[in-house]
C-alpha positions in Angstrom: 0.0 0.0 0.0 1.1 4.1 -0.3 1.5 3.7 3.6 3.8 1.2 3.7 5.7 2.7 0.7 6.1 6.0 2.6 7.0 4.2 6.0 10.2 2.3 4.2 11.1 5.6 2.5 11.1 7.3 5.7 12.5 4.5 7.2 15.5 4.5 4.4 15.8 8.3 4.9 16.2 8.5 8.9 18.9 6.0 8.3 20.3 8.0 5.8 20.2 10.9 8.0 21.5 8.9 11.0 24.8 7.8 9.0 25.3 11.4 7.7 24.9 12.1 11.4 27.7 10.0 12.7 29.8 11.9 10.0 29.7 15.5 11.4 30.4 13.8 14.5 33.4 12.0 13.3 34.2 15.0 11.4 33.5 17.5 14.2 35.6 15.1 16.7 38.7 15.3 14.1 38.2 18.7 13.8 38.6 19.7 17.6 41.3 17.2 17.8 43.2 19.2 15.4 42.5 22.3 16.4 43.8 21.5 20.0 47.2 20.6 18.3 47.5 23.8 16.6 46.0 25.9 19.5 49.1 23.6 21.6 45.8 22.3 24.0 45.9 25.6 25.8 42.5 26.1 27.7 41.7 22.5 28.1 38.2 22.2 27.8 35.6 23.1 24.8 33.5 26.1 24.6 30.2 24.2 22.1 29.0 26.8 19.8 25.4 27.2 19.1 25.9 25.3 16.1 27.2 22.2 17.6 24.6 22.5 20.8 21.7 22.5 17.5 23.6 19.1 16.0 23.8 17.3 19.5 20.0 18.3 20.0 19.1 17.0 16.6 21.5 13.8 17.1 19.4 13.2 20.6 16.0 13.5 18.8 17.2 10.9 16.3 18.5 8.4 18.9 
């Protein structure tokens, strides 16, 4: 039926999204790693920009 067409669809997209997901998390996670060797790991922790605080709120909704 068109519901059950939609529901794999959606189903195939939200694991679509989940995958791209883990990406910018992978990529974010290599990002600040580098960035800590260049800035020579001075302040020690990480200040999350609004941007990031958006991806982990949209990461949790997903889970």
């Amino acid at each position: 039926s068109d519901l059950d067409c939609i529901r794999a669809l959606f189903n195939e997209k939200e694991k679509e999204l989940s995958l791209a997901v883990a990406k910018v998390d992978e990529l974010t996670r290599q990002l600040e790693e580098l960035r800590g060797r260049h800035n020579g790991n001075s302040g020690g922790g990480q200040v999350p920009s609004a941007a990031s605080a958006e991806l982990e709120k949209l990461r949790r909704e997903l889970m």
